[in-house]
N, C-alpha and C positions, 0 to 999 in steps of 0.2 A: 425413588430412583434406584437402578438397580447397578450395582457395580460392574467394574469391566469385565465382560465374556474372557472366563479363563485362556481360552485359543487366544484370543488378541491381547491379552495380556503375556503369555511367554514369547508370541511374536514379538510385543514392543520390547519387551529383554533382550532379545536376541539384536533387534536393531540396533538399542541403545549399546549394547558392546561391540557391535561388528563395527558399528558408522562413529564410535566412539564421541555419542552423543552424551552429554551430561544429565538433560533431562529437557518431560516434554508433556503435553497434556492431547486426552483425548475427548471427544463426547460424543455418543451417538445420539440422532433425532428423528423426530418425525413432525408429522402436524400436528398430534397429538400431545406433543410433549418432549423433550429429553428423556434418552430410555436410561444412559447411562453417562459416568462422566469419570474422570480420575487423572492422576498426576502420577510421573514416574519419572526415578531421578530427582537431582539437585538442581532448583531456584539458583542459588548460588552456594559455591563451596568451602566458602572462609565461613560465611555464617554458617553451615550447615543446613541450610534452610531446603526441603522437600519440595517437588513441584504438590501442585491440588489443582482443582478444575478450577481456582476460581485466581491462582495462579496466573501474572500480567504478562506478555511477551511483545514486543515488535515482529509485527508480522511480516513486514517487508514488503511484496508485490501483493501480497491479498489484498493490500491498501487500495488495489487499481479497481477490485470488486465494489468497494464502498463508491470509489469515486464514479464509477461508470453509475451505479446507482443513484448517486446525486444527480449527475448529468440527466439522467432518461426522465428520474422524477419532472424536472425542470422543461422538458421537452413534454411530457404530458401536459403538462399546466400549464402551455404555448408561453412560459418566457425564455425559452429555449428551441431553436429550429433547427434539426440534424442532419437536414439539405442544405442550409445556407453555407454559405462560402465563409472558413474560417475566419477568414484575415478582417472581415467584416464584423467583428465582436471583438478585435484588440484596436487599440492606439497604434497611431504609425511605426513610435519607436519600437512595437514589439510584433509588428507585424514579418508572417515567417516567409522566407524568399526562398529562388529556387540561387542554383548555384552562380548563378549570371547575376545577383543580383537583384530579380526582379520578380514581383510578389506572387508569390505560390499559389494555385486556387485549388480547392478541396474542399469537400466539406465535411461540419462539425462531425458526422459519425463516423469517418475514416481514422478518427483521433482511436476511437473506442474499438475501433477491429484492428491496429495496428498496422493499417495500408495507407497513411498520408504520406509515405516516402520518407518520415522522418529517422535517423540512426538510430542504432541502440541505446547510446551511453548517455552520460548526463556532464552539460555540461561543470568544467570545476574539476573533473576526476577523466582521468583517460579516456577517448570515447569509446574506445573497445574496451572495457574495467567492466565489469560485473556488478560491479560496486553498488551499494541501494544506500550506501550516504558519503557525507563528507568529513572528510579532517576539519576541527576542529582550529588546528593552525596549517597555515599554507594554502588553505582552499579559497577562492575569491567569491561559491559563493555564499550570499547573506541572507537571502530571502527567495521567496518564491518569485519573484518578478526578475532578481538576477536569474535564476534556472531557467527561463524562458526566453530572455534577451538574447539576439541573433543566432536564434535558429532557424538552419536550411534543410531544404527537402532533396535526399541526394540520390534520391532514382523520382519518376514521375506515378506520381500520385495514384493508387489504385492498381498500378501492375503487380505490386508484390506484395506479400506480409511479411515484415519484418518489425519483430519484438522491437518496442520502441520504449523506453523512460519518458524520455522529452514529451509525447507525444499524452501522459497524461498527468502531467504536471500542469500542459495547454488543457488540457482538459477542462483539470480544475479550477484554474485562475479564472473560464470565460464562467463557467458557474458561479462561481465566487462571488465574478463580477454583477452575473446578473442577480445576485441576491443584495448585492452591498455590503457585505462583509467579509472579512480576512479569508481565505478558505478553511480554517480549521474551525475556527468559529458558524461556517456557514453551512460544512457539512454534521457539525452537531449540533444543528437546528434545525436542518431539513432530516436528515437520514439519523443519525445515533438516538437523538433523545424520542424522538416517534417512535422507533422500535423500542426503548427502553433498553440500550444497550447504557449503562452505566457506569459501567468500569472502562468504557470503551472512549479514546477519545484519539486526535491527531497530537499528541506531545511526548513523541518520542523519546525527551529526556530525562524521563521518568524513571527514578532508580530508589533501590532501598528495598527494606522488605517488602513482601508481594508482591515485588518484579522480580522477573528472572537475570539474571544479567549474562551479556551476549559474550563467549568467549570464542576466542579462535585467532586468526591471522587475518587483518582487512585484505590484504593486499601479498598475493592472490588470496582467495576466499579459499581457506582451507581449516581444515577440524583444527584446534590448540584447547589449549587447557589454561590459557592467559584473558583476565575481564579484558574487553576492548573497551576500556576505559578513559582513552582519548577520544573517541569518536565521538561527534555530537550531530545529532541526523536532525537535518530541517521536519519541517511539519509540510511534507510535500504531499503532493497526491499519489505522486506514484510507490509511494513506500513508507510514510510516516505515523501510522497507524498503531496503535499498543491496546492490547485488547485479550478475554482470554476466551477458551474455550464456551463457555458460559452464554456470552455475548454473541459469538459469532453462530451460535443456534439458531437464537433468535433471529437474526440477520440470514442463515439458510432456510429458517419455514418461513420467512416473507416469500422468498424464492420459490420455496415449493407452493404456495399459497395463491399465486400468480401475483403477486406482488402487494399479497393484503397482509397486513401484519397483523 
């Protein structure tokens, strides 16, 4: 494996002091291989500790990459149908309504192009927040089943796209469902360990050396130089994800591969 191309390495310099980034990992690939891979910047600061390619991070919405993956997987192997009408793969209690009230019809693949009508935000945290987790204290929610409970579709279905959280959190739960197991569990059974992503799992609360740890200000999301170290992020689909450079390779030559690992 061949180190980072000098050009994209004083690029990543120049980023990491303009966006006054601490530190960050790259890898290039092909189907052939990783051509190159590296760390730049600090893991974390108190220990002094360097990023590397093999360097852990929360990736946040690339989580939604994995999850759409599980889903399609699942929809190949018809125990999943991306025609059928959502609300028909939840329980009543968590079936999604429109603002009347009264239950929303869409189907499963409008979760995965972000046109079921669903908001941006997530419930628990503002719904206009940015936000890809939750406070630790103060937030109501607990799991992935509160994240999903009553949510409404607040334009009709399919007119529009609008970036949505909620919408693959829904995602993953019907996945989940249809496998039988927790989603974090479910999608490292079907999707992480078949590629042989290893380092790769949904348990975001993953901390210590060879994690990176997330520094800055939750709330607005802005650059700091403080661990956010209260935060404690569910193991959602739309963003719970920790994984490094390494891993996510393998995970884009499936991609490039038409879907064969």
């Amino acid at each position: 494996m061949q180190q980072v191309p000098a050009g994209l390495q004083s690029a990543i310099q120049t980023l990491l002091r303009e966006r006054q980034i601490f530190g960050l990992a790259v890898c290039g690939f092909d189907l052939k291989g990783v051509r190159f891979a590296g760390g730049f910047g600090y893991a974390d600061l108190d220990r002094g500790e360097r990023v590397t390619e093999d360097t852990i991070f929360r990736v946040g919405s690339i989580s939604k990459l994995l999850t759409t993956a599980f889903v399609l997987k699942l929809a190949d192997s018809k125990q999943l149908d991306l025609d059928r009408d959502t609300n028909s793969y939840l329980p009543e209690p968590l079936r999604v309504t429109d603002q009347a009230g009264q239950p929303a019809e869409f189907e499963l693949r409008r979760l995965l192009s972000h046109s079921a009508g669903l908001e941006f935000g997530v419930r628990g945290v503002d719904s206009g927040n940015v936000a890809l987790s939750y406070l630790a204290n103060g937030g109501h929610v607990r799991n992935l089943t509160d994240a999903i409970t009553g949510l409404k579709v607040n334009m009709a279905p399919g007119k529009r796209v609008v970036y949505s959280n909620p919408a693959f959190n829904l995602a993953g739960f019907i996945a989940a469902q249809a496998v039988g197991l927790p989603f974090e569990q479910a999608v490292q059974q079907q999707v992480l360990d078949p590629l042989g992503m290893t380092d790769s799992a949904f348990t975001p609360q993953r901390r210590g050396p060879g994690v990176a740890t997330p520094y800055g200000a939750l709330f607005p999301l802005k650059v700091g130089s403080k661990p956010v170290d209260r935060l404690r992020v569910l193991a959602t689909p739309m963003g719970g994800l920790t994984t490094n450079v390494s891993d996510l390779a393998r995970f884009g030559q499936m991609l490039l591969n038409q879907g064969q690992s």
